[in-house]
C-alpha positions, 0 to 999 in steps of 0.5 A: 458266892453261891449261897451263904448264911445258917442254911447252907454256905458254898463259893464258886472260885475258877479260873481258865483251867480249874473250879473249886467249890469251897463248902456243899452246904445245899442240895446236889440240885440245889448247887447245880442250880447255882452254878448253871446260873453263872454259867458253870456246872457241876461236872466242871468241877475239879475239887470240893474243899471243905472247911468243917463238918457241920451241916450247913456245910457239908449237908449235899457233901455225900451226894455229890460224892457218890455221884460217878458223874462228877470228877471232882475230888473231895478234900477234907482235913484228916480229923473233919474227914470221919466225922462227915456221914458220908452214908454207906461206903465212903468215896474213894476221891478223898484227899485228906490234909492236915490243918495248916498246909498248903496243896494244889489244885490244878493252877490254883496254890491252896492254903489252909488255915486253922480257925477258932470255930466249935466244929472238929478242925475247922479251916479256912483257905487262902487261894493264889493264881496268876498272881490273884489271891483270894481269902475265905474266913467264915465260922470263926469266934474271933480272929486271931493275929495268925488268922490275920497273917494268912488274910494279908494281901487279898484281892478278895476277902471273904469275911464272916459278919454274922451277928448284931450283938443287940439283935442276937441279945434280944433275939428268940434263940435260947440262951445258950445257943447265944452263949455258943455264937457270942463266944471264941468259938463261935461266930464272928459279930458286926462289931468285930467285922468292923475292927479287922477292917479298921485296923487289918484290911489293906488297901490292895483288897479291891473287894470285900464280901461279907457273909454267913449273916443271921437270918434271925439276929443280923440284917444287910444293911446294918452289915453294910453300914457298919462295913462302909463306915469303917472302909471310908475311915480308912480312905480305901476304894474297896467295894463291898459286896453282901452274900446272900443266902438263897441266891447266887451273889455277884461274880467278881472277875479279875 
């Protein structure tokens, strides 16, 4: 995770032959800052997969896109495509796809996944290489049981855990932007964290990372309490990481 949270969201995954940057929810400087800092670089990139248009999502998008250095492609779903400002022209390494299907990128197999989030289609991916799969479910009100069937099986899950309902109750945000995060559309509570990983987190996931969490209405170690309590209830080993949102987290390699 090169950063995660209302202020800009974007994931490194590789392996010997292909990057993928998931979400270029920061700056062009501030991406290429994150990846020299594991040692990557924006020039390696081969795809920029996009999971909705929303800002924190997508704000250095048409920088990099505009960018005749970079090689990477830009894959957007055919609905999220127009609805991204790309500026005055729009780059010509679009690969538009529909929610729902699966596509390649080098030797990594992608699938895509629709999710129930206020944005225009908003996905989220399932990625397998070399017998590794790696699962990303942000921005999702609630998960649904077609979501669950495409997190099954993960060596890496990345899961939303946005909000304490309590704090976010509380909290300075107008009453319907609460509203808006508390509902099925919105974004994923603590409480609902912790009863896909009670109920639907399977022992073969060997890393779970928590992130996209509220500055304002969550806090780390209440995300990390309520995580390790349910994974020792269910007598796993998984570790559990929480992504940050103004450095790069932890590099799992497998």
């Amino acid at each position: 995770m090169l950063a995660s949270g209302s202020s800009g969201n974007a994931a490194l995954l590789a392996t010997d032959n292909t990057r993928i940057l998931v979400d270029a929810g920061l700056s062009m400087l501030q991406i290429r800052k994150r990846l020299a800092a594991i040692g990557e670089s924006l020039e390696s990139l081969d795809a920029v997969l996009v999971t909705h248009e929303h800002s924190d999502h997508v704000a250095g998008l048409p920088v990099l896109a505009r960018n005749r250095d970079l090689r990477a492609a830009y894959y957007l779903t055919h609905l999220t495509e127009p609805a991204i400002d790309w500026g005055e022209t729009r780059p010509a390494r679009v690969e538009r796809f529909q929610a729902g299907s699966a596509f390649t990128v080098g030797d990594i197999e992608v699938q895509s996944f629709s999710i129930p989030h206020d944005a225009r289609d908003p996905v989220g991916f399932a990625f397998a290489s070399q017998g590794i799969r790696v699962g990303i479910a942000t921005d999702l009100g609630y998960v649904p049981e077609s979501i669950k069937f495409h997190l099954r099986r993960m060596d890496v899950l990345l899961l939303e855990a946005n909000h304490d309902l309590d704090m976010l109750k509380v909290g300075p945000y107008p009453w319907s932007v609460k509203q808006r995060v508390m509902s099925r559309v919105g974004h994923l509570s603590n409480l609902h964290m912790s009863d896909y990983l009670m109920q639907d987190l399977e022992s073969c996931t060997s890393h779970v990372v928590l992130g996209h969490l509220s500055e304002q209405n969550n806090h780390p170690a209440i995300v990390r309490m309520m995580a390790a309590e349910a994974i020792e209830r269910r007598g796993f080993s998984t570790r559990l990481s929480i992504a940050a949102q103004h450095a790069p987290g932890e590099v799992f390699q497998l």
